[in-house]
C-alpha positions in Angstrom: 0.0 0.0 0.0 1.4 3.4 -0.6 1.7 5.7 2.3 1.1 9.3 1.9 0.6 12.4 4.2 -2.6 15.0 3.7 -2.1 18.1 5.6 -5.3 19.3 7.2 -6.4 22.0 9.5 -4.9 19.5 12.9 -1.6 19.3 10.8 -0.2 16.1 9.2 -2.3 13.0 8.6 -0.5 10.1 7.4 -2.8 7.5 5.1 -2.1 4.2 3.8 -4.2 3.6 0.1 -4.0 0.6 -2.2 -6.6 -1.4 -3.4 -7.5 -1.7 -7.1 -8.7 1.8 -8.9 -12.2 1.6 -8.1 -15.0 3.8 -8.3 -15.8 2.8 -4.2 -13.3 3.5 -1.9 -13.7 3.0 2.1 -12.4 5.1 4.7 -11.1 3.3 7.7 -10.4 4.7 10.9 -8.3 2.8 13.5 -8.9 2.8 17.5 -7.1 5.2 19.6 -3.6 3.9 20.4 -3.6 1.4 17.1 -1.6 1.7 13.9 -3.1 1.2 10.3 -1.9 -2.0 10.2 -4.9 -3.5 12.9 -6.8 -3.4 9.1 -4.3 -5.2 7.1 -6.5 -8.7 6.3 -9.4 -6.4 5.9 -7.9 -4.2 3.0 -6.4 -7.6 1.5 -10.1 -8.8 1.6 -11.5 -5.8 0.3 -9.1 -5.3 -2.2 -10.0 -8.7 -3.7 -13.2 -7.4 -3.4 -12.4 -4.9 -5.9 -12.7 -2.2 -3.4 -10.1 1.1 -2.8 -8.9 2.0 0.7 -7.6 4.6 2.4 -6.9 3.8 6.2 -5.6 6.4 8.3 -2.3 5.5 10.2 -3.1 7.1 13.6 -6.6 8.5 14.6 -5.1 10.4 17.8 -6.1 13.9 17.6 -8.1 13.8 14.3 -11.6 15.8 14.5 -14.5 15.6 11.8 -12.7 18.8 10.0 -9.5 17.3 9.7 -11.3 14.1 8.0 -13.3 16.2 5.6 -9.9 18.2 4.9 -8.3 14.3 4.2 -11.3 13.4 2.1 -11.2 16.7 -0.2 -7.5 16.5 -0.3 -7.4 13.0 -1.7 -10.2 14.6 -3.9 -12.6 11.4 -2.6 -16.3 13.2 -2.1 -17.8 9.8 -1.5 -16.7 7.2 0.3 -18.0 4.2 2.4 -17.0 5.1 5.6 -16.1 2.0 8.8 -14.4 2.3 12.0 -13.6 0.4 15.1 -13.1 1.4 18.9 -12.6 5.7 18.9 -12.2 5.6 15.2 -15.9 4.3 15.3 -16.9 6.8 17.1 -15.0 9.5 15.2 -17.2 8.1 12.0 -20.1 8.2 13.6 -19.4 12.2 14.3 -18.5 12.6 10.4 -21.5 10.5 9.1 -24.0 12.9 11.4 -26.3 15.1 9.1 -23.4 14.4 6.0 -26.4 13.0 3.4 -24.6 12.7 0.3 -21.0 12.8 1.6 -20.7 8.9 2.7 -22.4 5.8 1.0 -22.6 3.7 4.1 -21.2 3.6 7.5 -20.1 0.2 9.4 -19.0 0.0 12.9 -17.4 -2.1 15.2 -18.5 -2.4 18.8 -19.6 1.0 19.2 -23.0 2.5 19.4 -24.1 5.8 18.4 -23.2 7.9 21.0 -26.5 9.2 22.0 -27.2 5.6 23.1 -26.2 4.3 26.8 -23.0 2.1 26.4 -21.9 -1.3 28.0 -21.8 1.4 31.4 -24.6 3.4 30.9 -22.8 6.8 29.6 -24.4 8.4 27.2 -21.2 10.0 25.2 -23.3 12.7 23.4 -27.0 13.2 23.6 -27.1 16.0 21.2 -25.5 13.9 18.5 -27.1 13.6 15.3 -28.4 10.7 13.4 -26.3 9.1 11.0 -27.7 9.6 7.3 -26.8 6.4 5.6 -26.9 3.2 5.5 -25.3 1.4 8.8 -24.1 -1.6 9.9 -22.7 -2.1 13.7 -20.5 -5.4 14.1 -20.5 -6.6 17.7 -18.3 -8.8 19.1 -20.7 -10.1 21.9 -24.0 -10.4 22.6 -23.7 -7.6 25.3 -23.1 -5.1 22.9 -26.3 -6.1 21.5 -28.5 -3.3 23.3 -26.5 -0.7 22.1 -26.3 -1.7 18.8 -30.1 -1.9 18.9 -30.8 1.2 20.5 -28.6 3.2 17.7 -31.8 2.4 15.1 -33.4 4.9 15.9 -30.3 7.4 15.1 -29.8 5.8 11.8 -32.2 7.7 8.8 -30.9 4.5 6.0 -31.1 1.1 6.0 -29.9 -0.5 9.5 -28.1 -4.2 10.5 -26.5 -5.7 13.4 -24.1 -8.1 13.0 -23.7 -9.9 16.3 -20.1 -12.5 16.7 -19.9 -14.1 19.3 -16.2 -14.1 21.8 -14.8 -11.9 19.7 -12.9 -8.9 21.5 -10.7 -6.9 18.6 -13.4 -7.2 15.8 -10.9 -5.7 12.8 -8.3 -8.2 13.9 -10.0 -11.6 15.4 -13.2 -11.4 12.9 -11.5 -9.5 9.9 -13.3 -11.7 7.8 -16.6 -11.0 9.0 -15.7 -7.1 9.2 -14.6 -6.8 5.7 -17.6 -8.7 4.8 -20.1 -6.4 6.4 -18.5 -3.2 4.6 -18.0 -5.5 1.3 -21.7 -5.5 1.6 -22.7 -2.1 2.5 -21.0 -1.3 -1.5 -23.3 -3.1 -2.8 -26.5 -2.6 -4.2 -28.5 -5.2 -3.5 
C-alpha cells in the first residue's frame, strides 16, 4: 500500500491507500492507540473485493474537519466510511447530518453515542443521526443493546451483525468485518 501524508487543519495525517482503482473506496479509521496496520486482512479482503482503501495511520487527535480536509485533499467526495473502537466513534461524528457525503457507514462495537453504552454513559445526547446506511458489528452479545438502541439514530437502512467471543473485531473477525463493509458497496 502506498503511504502518503494530507495536511489538514490539525496538521499532518499520514494514510495508507492501495486497493484496485475503483469507483468505491472505504475510509477506515483505527482505534485510539492502534496503527493502520490493525486493518491489514481487511484491505487484503477488500481489495480482492475490488474495493479502494484509504486507512488512516493514527486516529489520535483527528476531529470531523481534519477528515473532511483528508477526504477533499485526496479529492474522494464519496466514500464508504467504517471504524472500530474511537475511530468508530469519530465516524459516527462525520456521518452525522453528512447525506450525500458517505455511501454507508459500518462499525465495530460502538453504538451511536446518543445511546447508553456497556456502562450506561451516554457520550453525546445532542449527537445527530447518522444519514446512511449502517451496519454495527458486535463482538458479543452484550453489545447487542447498544447496537439496537442506535436504530433509531440511523435515517438509511440499519443491520446488526452480532459475533460471538470476539474482543478486537478488525483483527480476530476480519473476515466477517470486511464482509459487512464489502456488503454495504453493494446494491443489493
Amino acid at each position: 500500500m502506498e503511504s502518503r501524508t494530507v495536511t489538514t487543519p490539525g496538521g499532518d495525517v499520514q494514510v495508507r491507500i492501495g486497493g484496485p482503482e475503483s469507483r468505491y473506496t472505504v475510509l477506515l479509521l483505527p482505534d485510539a492507540g492502534e496503527r493502520a496496520d490493525v486493518y491489514d486482512t481487511v484491505c487484503e479482503r477488500l481489495h480482492n473485493s475490488d474495493l479502494r482503501t484509504v486507512v488512516v495511520e493514527k486516529i489520535d487527535g483527528l476531529t470531523t474537519q481534519d477528515v473532511f480536509a483528508l477526504l477533499d485533499r485526496l479529492a474522494l467526495p464519496w466514500v464508504h466510511l467504517a471504524g472500530s473502537g474511537a475511530g468508530a466513534e469519530l465516524a459516527w461524528a462525520v456521518a452525522a447530518g453528512r447525506f450525500g457525503r458517505f455511501a454507508s457507514l459500518v462499525v465495530a462495537d460502538r453504538g451511536h453515542p446518543a445511546v447508553p453504552d456497556l456502562a450506561g454513559t451516554v457520550r453525546d445526547a445532542e449527537a445527530r443521526p447518522a444519514e446512511v446506511p449502517t451496519t454495527i458489528v458486535v463482538g458479543s452479545s452484550v453489545r447487542r443493546p447498544e447496537a439496537d438502541a442506535s436504530m433509531r439514530y440511523v435515517t438509511g437502512e440499519f443491520r446488526v451483525v452480532e459475533l460471538d467471543g470476539v474482543n478486537n473485531v478488525p483483527v480476530e473477525a476480519a473476515t466477517d468485518f470486511a464482509s459487512a463493509i464489502a456488503l454495504r458497496t453493494g446494491s443489493w
